[in-house]
Backbone of each chain as nested JSON, in Angstrom:
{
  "chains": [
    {"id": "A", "residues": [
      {"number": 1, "name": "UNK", "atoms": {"N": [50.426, -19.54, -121.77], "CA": [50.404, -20.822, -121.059], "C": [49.716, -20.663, -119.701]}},
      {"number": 2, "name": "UNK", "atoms": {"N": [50.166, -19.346, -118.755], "CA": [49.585, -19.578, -117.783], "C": [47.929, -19.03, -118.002]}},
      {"number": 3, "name": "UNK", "atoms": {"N": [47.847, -18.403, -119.121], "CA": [46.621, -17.716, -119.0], "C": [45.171, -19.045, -119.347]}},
      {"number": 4, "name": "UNK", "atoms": {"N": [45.811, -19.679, -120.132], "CA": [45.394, -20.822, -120.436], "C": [45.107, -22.497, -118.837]}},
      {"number": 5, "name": "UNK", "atoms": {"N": [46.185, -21.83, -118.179], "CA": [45.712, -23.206, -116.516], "C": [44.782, -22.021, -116.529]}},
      {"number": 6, "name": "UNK", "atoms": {"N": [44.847, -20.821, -116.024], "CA": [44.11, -19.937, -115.43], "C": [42.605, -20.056, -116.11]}},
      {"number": 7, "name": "UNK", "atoms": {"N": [42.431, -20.164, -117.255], "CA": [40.638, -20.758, -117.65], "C": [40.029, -21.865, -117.783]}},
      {"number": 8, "name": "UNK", "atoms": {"N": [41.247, -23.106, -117.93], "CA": [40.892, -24.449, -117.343], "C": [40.341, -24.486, -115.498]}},
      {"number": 9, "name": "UNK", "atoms": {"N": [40.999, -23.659, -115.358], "CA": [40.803, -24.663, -113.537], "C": [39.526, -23.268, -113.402]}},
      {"number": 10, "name": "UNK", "atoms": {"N": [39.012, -21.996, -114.056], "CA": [38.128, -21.224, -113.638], "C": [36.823, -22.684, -114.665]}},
      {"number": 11, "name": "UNK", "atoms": {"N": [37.062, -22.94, -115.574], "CA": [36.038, -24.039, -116.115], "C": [36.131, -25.298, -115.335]}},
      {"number": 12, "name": "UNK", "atoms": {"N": [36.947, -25.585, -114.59], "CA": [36.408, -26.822, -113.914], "C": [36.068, -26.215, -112.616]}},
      {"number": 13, "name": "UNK", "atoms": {"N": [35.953, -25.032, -112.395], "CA": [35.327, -24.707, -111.388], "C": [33.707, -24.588, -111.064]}},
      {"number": 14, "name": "UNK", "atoms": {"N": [33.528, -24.486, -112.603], "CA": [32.067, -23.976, -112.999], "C": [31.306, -25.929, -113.431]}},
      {"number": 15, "name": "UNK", "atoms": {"N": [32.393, -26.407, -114.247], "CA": [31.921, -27.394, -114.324], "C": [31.664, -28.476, -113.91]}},
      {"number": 16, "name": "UNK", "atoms": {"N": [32.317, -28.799, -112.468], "CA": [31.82, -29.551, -111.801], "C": [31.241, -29.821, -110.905]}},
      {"number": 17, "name": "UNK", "atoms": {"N": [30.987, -28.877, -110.248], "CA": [29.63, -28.791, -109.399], "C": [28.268, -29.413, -110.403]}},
      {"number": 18, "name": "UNK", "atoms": {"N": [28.256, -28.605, -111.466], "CA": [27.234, -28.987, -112.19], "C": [27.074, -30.132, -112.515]}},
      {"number": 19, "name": "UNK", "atoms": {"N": [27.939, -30.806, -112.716], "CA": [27.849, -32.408, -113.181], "C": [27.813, -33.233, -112.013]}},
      {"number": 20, "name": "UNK", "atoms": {"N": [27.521, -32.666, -110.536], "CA": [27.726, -33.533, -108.848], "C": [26.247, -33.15, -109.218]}},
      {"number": 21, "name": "UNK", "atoms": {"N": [25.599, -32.541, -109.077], "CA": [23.895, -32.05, -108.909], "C": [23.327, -32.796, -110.215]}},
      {"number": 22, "name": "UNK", "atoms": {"N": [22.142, -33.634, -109.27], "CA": [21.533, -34.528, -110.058], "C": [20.772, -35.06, -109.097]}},
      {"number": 23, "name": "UNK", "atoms": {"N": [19.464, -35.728, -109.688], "CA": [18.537, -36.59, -109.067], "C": [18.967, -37.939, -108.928]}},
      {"number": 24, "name": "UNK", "atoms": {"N": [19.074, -38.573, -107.943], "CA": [19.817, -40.044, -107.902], "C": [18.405, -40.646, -108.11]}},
      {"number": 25, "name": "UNK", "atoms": {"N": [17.435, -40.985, -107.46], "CA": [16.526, -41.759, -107.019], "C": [15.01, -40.911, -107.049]}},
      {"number": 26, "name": "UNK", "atoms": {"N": [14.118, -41.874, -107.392], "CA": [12.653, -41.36, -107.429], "C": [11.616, -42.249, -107.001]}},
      {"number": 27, "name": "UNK", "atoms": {"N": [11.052, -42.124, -105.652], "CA": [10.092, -43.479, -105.356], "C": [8.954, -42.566, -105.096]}},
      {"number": 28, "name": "UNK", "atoms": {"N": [7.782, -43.772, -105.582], "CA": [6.586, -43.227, -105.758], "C": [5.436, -44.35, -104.93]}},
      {"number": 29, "name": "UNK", "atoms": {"N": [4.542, -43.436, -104.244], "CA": [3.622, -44.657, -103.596], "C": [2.388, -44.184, -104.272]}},
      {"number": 30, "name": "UNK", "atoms": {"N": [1.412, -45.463, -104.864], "CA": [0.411, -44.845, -105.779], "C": [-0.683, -45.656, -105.164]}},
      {"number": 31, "name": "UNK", "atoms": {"N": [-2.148, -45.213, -105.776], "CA": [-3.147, -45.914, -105.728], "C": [-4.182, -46.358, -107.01]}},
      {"number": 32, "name": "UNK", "atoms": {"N": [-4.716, -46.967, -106.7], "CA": [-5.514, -47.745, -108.012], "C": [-4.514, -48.204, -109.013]}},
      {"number": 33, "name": "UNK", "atoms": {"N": [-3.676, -48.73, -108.329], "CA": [-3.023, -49.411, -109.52], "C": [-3.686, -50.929, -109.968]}},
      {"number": 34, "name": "UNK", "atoms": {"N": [-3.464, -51.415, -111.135], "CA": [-4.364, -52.684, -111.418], "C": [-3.317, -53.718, -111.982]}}
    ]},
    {"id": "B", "residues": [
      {"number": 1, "name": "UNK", "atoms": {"N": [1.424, -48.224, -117.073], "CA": [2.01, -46.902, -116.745], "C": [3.828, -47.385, -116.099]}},
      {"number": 2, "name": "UNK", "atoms": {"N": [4.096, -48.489, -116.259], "CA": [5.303, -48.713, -116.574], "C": [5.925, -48.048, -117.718]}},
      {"number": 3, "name": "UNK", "atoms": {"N": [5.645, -48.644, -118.714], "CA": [5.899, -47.745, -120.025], "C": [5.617, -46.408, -120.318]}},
      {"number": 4, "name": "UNK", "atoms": {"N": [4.726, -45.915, -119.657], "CA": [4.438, -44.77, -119.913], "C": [5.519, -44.163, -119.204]}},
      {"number": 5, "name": "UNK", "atoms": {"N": [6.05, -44.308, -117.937], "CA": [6.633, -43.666, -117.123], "C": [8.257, -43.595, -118.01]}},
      {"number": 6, "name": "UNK", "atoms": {"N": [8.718, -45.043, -118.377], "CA": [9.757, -45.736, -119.299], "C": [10.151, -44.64, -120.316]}},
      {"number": 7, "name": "UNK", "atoms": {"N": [9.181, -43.709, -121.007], "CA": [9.363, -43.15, -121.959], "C": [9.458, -41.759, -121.782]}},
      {"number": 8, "name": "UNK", "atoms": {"N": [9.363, -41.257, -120.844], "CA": [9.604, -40.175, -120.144], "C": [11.245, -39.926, -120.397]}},
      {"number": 9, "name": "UNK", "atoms": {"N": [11.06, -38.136, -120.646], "CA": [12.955, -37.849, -120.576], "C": [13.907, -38.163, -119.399]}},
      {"number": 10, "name": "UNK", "atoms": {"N": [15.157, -38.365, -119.64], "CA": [15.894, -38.779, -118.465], "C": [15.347, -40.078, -117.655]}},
      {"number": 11, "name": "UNK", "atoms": {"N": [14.394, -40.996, -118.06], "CA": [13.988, -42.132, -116.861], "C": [15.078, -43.217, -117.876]}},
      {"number": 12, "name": "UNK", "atoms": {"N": [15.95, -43.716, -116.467], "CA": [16.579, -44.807, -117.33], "C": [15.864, -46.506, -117.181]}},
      {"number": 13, "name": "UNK", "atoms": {"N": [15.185, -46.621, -115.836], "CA": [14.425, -47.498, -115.346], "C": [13.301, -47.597, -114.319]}},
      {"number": 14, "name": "UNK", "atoms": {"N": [12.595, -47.872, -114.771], "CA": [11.088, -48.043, -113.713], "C": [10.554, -49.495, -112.91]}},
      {"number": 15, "name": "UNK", "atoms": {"N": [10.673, -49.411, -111.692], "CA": [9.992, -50.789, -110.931], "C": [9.174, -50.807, -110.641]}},
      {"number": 16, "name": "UNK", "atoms": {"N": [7.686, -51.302, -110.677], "CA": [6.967, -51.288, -110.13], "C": [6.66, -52.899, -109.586]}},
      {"number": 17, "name": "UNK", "atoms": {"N": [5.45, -52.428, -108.145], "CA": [5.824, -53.222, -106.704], "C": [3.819, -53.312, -106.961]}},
      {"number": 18, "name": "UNK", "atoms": {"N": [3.515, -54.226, -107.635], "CA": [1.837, -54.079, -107.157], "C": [1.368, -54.558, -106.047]}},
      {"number": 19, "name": "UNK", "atoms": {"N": [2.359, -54.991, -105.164], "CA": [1.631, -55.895, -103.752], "C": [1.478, -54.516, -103.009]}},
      {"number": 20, "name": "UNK", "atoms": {"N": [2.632, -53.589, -102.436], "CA": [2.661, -52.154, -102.283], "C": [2.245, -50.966, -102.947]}},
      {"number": 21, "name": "UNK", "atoms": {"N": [2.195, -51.532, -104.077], "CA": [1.959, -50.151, -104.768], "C": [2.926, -48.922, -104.737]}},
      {"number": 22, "name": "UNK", "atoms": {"N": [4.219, -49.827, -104.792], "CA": [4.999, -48.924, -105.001], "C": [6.124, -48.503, -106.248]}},
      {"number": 23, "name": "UNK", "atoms": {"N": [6.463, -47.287, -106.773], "CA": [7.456, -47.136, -107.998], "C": [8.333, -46.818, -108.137]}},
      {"number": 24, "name": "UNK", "atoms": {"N": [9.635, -47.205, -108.371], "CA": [11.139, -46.564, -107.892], "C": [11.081, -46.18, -109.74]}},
      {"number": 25, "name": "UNK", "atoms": {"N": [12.069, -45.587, -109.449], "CA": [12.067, -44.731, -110.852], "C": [13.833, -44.379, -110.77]}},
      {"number": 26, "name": "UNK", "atoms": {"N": [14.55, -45.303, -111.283], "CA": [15.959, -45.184, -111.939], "C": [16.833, -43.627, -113.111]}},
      {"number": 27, "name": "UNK", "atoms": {"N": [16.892, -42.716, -112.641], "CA": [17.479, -41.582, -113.502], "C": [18.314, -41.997, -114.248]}},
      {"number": 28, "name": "UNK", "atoms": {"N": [18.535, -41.463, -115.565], "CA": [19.759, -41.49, -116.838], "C": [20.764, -40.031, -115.839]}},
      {"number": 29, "name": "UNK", "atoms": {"N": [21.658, -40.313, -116.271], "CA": [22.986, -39.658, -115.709], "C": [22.913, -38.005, -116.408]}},
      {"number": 30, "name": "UNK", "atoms": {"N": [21.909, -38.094, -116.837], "CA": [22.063, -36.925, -118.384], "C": [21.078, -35.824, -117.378]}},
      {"number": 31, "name": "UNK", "atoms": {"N": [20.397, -35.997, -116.428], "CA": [19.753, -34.843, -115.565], "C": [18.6, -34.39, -116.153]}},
      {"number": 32, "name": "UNK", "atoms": {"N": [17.799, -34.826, -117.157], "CA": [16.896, -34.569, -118.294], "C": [15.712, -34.543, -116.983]}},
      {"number": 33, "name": "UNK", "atoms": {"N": [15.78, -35.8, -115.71], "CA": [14.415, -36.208, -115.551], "C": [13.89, -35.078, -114.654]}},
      {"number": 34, "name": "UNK", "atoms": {"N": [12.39, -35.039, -114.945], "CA": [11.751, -33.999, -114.08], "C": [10.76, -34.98, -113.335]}},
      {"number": 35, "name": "UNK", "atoms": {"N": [11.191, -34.533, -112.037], "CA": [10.032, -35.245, -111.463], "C": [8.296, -34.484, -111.066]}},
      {"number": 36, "name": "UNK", "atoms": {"N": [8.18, -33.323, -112.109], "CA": [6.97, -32.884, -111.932], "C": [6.532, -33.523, -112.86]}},
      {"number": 37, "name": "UNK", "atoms": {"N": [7.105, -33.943, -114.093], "CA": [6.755, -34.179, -115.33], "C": [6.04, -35.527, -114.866]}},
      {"number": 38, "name": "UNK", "atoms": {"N": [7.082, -36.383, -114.471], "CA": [6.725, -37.882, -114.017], "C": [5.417, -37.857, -113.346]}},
      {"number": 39, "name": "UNK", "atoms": {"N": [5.27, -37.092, -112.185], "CA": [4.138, -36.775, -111.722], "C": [3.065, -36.157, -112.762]}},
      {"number": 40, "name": "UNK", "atoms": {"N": [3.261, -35.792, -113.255], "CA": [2.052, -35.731, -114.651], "C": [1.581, -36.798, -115.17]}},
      {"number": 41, "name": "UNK", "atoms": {"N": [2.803, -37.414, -115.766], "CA": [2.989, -38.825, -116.437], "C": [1.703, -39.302, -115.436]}},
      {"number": 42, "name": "UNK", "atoms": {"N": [2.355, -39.813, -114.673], "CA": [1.677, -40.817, -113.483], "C": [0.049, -40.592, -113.237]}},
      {"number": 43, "name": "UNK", "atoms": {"N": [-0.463, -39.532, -113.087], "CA": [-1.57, -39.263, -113.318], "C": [-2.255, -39.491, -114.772]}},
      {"number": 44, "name": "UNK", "atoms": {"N": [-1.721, -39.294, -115.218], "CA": [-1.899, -39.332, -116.974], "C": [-2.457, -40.879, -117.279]}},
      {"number": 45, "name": "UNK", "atoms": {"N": [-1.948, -41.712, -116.872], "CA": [-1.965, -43.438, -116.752], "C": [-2.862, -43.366, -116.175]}},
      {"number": 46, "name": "UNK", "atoms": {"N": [-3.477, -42.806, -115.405], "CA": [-4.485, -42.955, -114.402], "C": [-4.176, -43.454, -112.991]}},
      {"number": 47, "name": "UNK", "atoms": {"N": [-3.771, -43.344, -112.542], "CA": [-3.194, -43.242, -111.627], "C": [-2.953, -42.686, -110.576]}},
      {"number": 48, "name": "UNK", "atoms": {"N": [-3.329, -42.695, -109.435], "CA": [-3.842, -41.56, -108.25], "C": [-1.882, -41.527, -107.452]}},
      {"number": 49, "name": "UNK", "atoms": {"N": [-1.009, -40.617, -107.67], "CA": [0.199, -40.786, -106.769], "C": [-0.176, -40.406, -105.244]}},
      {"number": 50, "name": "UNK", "atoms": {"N": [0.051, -41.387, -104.244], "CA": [-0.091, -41.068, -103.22], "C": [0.745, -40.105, -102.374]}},
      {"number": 51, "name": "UNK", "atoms": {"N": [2.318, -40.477, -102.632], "CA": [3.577, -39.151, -102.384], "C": [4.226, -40.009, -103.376]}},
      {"number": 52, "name": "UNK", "atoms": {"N": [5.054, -38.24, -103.342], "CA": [6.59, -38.98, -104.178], "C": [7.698, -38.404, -103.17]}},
      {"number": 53, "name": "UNK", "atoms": {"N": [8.699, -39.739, -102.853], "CA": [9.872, -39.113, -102.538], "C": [11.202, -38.943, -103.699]}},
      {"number": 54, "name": "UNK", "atoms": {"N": [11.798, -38.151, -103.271], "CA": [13.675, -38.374, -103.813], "C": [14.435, -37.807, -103.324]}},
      {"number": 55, "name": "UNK", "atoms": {"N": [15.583, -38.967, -104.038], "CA": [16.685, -38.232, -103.375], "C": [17.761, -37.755, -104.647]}},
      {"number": 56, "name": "UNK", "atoms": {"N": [18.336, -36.06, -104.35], "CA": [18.821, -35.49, -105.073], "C": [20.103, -34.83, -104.223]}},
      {"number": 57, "name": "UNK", "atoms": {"N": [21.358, -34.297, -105.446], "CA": [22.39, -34.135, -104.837], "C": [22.279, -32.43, -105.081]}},
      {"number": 58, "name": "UNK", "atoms": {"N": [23.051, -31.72, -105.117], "CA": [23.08, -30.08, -105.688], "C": [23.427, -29.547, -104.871]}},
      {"number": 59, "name": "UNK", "atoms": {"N": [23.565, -28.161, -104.815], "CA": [23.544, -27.235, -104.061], "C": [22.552, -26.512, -103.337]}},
      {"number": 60, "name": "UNK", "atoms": {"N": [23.148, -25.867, -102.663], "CA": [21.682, -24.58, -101.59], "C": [21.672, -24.022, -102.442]}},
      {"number": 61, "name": "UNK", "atoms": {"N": [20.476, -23.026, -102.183], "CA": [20.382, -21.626, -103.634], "C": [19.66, -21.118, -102.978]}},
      {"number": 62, "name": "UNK", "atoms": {"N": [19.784, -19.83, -102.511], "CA": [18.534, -18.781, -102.284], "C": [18.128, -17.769, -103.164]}},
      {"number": 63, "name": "UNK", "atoms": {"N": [16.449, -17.829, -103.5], "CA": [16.141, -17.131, -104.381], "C": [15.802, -15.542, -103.922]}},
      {"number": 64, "name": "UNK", "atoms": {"N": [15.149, -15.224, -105.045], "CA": [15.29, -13.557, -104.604], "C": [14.127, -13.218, -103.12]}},
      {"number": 65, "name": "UNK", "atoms": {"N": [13.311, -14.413, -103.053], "CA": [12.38, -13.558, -102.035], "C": [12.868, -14.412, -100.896]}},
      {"number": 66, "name": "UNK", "atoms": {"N": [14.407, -14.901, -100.494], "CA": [14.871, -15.364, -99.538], "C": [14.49, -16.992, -99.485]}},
      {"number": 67, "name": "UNK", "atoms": {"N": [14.126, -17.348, -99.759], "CA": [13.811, -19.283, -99.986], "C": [14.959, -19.488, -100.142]}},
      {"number": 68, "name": "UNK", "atoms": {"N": [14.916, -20.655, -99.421], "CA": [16.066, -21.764, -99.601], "C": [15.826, -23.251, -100.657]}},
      {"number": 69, "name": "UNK", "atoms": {"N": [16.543, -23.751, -101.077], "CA": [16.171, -24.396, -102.34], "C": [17.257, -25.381, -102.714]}},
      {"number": 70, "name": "UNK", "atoms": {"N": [17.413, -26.553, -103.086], "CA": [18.16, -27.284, -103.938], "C": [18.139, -27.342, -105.24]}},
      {"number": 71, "name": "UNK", "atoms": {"N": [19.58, -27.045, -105.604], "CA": [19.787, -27.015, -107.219], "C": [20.344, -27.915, -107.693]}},
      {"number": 72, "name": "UNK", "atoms": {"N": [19.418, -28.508, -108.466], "CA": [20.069, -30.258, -108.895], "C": [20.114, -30.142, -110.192]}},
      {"number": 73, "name": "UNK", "atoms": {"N": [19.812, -28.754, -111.407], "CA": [20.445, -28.606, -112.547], "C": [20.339, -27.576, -112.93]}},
      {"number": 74, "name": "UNK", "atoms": {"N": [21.423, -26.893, -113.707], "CA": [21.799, -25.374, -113.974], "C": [20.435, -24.661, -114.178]}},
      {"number": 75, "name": "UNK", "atoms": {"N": [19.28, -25.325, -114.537], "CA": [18.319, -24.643, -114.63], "C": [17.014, -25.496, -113.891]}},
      {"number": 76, "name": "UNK", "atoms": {"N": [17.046, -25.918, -113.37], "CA": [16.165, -26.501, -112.283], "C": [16.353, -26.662, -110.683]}},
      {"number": 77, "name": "UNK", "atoms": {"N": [15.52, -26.064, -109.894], "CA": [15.608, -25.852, -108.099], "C": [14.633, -26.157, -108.071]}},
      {"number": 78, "name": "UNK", "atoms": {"N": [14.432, -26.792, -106.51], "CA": [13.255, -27.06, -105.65], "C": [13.518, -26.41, -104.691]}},
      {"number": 79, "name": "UNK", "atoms": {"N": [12.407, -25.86, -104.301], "CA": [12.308, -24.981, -102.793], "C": [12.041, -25.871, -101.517]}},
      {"number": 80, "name": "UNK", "atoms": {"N": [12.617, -25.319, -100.966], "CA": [11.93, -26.049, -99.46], "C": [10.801, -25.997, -98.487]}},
      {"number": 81, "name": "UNK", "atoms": {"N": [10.369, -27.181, -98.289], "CA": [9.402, -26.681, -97.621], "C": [9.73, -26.251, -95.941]}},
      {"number": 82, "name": "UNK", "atoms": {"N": [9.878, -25.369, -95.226], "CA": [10.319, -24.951, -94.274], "C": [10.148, -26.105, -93.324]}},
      {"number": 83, "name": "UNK", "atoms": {"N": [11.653, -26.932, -92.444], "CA": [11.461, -27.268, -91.809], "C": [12.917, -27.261, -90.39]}},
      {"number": 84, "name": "UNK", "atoms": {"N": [13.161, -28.435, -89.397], "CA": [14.566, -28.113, -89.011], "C": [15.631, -28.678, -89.823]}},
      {"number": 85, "name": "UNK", "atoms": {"N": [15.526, -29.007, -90.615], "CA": [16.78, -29.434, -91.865], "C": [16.938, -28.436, -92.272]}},
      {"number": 86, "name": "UNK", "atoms": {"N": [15.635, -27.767, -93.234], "CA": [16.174, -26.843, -94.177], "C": [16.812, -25.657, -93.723]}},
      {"number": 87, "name": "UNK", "atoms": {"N": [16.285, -25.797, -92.075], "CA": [16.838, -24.688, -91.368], "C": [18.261, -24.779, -91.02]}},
      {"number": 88, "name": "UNK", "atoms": {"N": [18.753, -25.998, -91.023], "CA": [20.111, -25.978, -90.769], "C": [21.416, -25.996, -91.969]}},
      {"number": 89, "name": "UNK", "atoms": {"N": [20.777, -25.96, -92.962], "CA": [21.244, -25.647, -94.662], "C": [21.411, -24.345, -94.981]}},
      {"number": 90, "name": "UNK", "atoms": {"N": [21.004, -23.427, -93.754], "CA": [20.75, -22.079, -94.375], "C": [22.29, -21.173, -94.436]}},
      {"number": 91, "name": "UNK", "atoms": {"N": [23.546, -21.529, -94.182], "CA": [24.351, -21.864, -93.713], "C": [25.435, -22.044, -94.977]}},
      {"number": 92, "name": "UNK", "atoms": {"N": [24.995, -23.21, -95.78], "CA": [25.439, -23.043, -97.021], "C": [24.835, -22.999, -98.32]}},
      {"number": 93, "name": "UNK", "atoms": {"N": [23.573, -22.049, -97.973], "CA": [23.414, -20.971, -99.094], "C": [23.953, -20.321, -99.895]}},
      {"number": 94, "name": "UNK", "atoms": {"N": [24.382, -20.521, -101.369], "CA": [25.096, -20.087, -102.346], "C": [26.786, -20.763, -101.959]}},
      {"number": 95, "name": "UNK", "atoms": {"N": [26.677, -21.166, -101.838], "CA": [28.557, -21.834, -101.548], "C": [28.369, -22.907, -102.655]}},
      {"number": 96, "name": "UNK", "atoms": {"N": [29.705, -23.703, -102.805], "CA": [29.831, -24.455, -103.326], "C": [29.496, -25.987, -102.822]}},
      {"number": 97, "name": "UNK", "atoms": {"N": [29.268, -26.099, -101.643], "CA": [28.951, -27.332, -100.797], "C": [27.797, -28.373, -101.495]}},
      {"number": 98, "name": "UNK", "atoms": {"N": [28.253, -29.331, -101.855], "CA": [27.222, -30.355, -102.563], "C": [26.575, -30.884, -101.416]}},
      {"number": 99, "name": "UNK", "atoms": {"N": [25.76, -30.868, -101.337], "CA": [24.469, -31.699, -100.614], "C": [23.768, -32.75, -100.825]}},
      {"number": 100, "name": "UNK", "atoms": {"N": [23.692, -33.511, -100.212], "CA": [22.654, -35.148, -100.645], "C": [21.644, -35.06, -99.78]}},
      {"number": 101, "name": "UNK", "atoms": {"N": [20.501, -35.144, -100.535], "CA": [19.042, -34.857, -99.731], "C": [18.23, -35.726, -100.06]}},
      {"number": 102, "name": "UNK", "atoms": {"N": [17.322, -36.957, -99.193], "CA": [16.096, -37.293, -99.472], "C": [14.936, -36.394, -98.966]}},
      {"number": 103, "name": "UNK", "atoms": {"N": [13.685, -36.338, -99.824], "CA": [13.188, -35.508, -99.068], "C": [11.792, -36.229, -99.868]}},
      {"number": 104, "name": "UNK", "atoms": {"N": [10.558, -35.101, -99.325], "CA": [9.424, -35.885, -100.0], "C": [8.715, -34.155, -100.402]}},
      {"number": 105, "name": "UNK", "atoms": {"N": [8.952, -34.735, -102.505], "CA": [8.202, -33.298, -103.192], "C": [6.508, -33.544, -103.533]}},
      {"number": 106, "name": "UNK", "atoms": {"N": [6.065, -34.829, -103.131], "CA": [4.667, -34.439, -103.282], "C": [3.711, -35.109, -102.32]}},
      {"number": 107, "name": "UNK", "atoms": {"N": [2.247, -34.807, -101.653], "CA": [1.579, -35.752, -100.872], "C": [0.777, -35.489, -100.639]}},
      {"number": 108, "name": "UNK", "atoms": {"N": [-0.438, -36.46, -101.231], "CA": [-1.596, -36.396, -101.348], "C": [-2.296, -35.501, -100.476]}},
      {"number": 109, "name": "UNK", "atoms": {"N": [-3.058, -34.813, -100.378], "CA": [-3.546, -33.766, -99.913], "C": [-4.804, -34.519, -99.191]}},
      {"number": 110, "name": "UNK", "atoms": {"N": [-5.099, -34.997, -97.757], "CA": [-5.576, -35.604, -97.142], "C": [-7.18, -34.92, -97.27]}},
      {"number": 111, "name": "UNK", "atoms": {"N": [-8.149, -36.101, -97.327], "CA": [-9.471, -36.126, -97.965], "C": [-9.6, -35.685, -99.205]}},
      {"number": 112, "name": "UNK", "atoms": {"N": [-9.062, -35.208, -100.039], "CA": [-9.462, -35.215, -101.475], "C": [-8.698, -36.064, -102.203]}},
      {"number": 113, "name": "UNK", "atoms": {"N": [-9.349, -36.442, -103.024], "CA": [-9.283, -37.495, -104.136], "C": [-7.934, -37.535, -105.279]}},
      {"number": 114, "name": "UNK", "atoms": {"N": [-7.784, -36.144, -105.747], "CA": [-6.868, -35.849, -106.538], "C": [-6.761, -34.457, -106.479]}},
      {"number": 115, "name": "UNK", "atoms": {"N": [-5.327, -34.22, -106.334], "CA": [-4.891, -32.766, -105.686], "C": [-4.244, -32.41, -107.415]}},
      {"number": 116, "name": "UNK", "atoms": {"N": [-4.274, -30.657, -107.614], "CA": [-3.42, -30.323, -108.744], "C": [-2.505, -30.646, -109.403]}},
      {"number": 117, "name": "UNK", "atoms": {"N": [-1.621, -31.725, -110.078], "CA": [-0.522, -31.905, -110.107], "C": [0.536, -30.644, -110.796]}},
      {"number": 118, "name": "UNK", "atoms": {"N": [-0.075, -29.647, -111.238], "CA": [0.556, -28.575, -111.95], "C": [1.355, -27.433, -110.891]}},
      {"number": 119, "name": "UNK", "atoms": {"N": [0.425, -27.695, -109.453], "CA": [0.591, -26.958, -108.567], "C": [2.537, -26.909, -107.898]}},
      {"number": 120, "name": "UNK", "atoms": {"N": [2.964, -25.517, -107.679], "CA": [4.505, -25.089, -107.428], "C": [4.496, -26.884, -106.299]}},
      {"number": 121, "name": "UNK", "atoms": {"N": [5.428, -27.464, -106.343], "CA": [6.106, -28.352, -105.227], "C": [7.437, -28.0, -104.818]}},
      {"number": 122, "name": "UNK", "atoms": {"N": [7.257, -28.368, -103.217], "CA": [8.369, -27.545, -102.283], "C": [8.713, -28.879, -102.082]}},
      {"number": 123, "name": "UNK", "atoms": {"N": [10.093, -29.312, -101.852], "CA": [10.843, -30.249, -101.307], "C": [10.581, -30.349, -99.611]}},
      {"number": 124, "name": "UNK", "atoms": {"N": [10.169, -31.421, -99.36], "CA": [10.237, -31.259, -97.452], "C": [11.378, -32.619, -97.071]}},
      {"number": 125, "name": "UNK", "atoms": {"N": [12.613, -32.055, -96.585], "CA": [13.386, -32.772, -96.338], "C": [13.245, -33.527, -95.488]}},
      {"number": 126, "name": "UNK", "atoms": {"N": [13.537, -34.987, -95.816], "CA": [13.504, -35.579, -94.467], "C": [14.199, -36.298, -94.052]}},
      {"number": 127, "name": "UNK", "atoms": {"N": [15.904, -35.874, -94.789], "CA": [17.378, -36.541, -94.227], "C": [18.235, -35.604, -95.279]}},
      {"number": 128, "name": "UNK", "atoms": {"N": [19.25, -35.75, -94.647], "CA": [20.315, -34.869, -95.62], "C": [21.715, -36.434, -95.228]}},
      {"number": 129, "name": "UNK", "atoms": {"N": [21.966, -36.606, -96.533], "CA": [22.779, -37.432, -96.484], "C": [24.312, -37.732, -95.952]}},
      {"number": 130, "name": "UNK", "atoms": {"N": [24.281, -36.1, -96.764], "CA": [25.789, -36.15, -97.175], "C": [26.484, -34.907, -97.581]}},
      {"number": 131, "name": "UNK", "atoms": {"N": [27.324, -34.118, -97.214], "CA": [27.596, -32.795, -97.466], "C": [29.359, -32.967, -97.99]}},
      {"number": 132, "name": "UNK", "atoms": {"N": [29.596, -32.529, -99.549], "CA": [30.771, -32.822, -99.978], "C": [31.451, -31.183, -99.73]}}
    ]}
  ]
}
């Protein structure tokens, strides 16, 4: 049981950072557009 | 090059502004989008990109030859382009500290026409939002 919190909370350690990191937004200034 | 851009991995929505000439580009939650790719894309349409900015969340990361860098997916970083932001990030390098950064990863390369788009792009920050 405890060994089991003990690899949940080491996997949400790993896993949520990863899922905060991300590209929100992308703006682009162009030319020759028609 | 709406559509073109539209069909790109990870783009969930594209605006384009023809009075400005400008393109916001909406991400899917799924982290797929590359914005070098887009920048391909975009040229690809024909299309001359003048800069691109964004804004991305992640971590610091320093790589092996000491660069500092944002990591916005387990397998994708942007480096920085050395400035006093990135200099003050250096700090929480490898920690867990989430970061919110606008910054600008590409820009036209003044007097020429069309610069490499294949070429390495360094992030040059030019606000940090938000530090969780």
């Amino acid at each position: 049981m405890n060994r089991k919190f003990v690899l949940l909370a080491l996997l949400n350690m790993i896993v949520v950072p990863a899922a905060q990191a991300q590209i929100k937004h992308i703006e682009m200034r162009v030319e020759g557009m028609t | 090059m709406k559509q073109h851009l539209g069909r790109q991995s990870g783009v969930q929505n594209v605006e384009v502004s023809l009075i400005d000439g400008r393109v916001e580009i909406a991400p899917k939650e799924d982290g797929q989008i590359d914005p070098v790719q887009v920048l391909k894309a975009t040229y690809d349409s024909g299309v001359t990109v003048a800069e691109l900015d964004m804004t991305a969340q992640g971590k610091i990361v320093k790589d092996s030859s000491g660069n500092l860098g944002l990591q916005v997916a387990p397998n994708r970083s942007f480096a920085f382009a050395p400035n006093e932001l990135s200099k003050g990030l250096e700090s929480l390098a490898d920690s867990q500290t989430v970061v919110t950064i606008r910054g600008q990863l590409y820009k036209k390369p003044a007097g020429k026409k069309k610069a490499d788009p294949s070429a390495p792009l360094k992030l040059l920050i030019l606000e940090v939002q938000k530090k969780e």
